[in-house]
C-alpha positions as CSV (number, residue, x, y, z in Angstrom):
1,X,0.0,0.0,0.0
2,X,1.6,3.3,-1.2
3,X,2.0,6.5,0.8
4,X,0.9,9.3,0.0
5,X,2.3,13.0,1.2
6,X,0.2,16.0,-0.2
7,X,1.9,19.7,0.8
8,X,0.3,22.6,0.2
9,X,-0.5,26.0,1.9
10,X,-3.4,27.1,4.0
11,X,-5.2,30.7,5.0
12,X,-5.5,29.6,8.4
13,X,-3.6,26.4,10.5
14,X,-6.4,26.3,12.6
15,X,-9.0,26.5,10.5
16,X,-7.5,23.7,8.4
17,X,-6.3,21.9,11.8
18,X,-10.1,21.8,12.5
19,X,-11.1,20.3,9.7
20,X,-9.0,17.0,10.4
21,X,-11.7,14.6,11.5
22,X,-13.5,15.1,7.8
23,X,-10.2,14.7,5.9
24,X,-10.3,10.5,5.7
25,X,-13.6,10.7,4.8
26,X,-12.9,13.1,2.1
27,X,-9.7,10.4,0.5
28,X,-11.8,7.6,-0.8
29,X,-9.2,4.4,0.1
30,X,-7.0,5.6,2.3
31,X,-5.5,4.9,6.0
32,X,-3.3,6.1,8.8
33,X,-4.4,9.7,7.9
34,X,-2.2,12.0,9.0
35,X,-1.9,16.3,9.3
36,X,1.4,18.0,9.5
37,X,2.3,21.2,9.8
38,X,4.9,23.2,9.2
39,X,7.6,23.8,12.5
40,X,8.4,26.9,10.9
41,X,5.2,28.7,12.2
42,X,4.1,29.3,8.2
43,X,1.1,28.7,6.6
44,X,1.9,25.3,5.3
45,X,0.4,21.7,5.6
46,X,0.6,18.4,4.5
47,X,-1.4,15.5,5.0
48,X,0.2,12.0,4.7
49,X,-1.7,8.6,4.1
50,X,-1.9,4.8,2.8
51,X,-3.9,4.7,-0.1
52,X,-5.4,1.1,-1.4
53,X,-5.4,2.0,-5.1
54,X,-3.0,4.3,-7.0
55,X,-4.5,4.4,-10.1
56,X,-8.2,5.0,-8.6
57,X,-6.0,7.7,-6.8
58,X,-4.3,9.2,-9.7
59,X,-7.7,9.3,-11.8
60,X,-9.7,11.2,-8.5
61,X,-6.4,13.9,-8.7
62,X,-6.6,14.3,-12.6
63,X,-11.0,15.1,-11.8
64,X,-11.7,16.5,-8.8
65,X,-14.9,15.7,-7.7
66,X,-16.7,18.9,-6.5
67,X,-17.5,17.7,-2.5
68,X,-13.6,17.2,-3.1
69,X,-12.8,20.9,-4.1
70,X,-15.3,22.3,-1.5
71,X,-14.2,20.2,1.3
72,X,-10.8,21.8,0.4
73,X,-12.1,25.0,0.1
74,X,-13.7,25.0,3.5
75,X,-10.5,23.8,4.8
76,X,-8.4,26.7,3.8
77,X,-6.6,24.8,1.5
78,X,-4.7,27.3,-0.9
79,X,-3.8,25.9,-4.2
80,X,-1.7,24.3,-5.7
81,X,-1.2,21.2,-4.0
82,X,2.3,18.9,-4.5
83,X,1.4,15.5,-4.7
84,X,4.2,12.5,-3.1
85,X,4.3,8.9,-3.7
86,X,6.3,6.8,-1.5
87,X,9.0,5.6,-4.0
């Protein structure tokens, strides 16, 4: 099962700190969800997980559902995101 690390920035690390419990619901497949952010003090995030199907993966990146984009949205979640595989 891959891991997944997803960076990106934020408006607000609380704001997007309070949205964790939603967050595995919102990643169709994956496990061990888990939020970072930056020691730094900045705006910046990550969230790091198992997913059970790369390809199903890759396919919901390349079309965003909308409940997706809006769940992000609500977040805080500034765009774009960086997307890591575990190699």
């Amino acid at each position: 099962m891959p891991r997944i690390v997803i960076t990106h920035a934020v408006q607000d690390v609380d704001r997007w700190l309070w949205g964790k419990t939603e967050r595995p619901a919102g990643l169709p497949g994956a496990t061990e969800v888990t939020d970072l952010v930056a020691l730094d003090g900045s705006r910046h995030a990550a969230v790091m997980f198992d997913i059970d199907d790369l390809e199903a993966f890759k396919a919901l990146l390349s079309s965003v559902p909308p409940e997706m984009a809006a769940q992000a949205e609500s977040h805080g979640v500034i765009m774009p995101m960086t997307v890591y595989v575990e190699a």
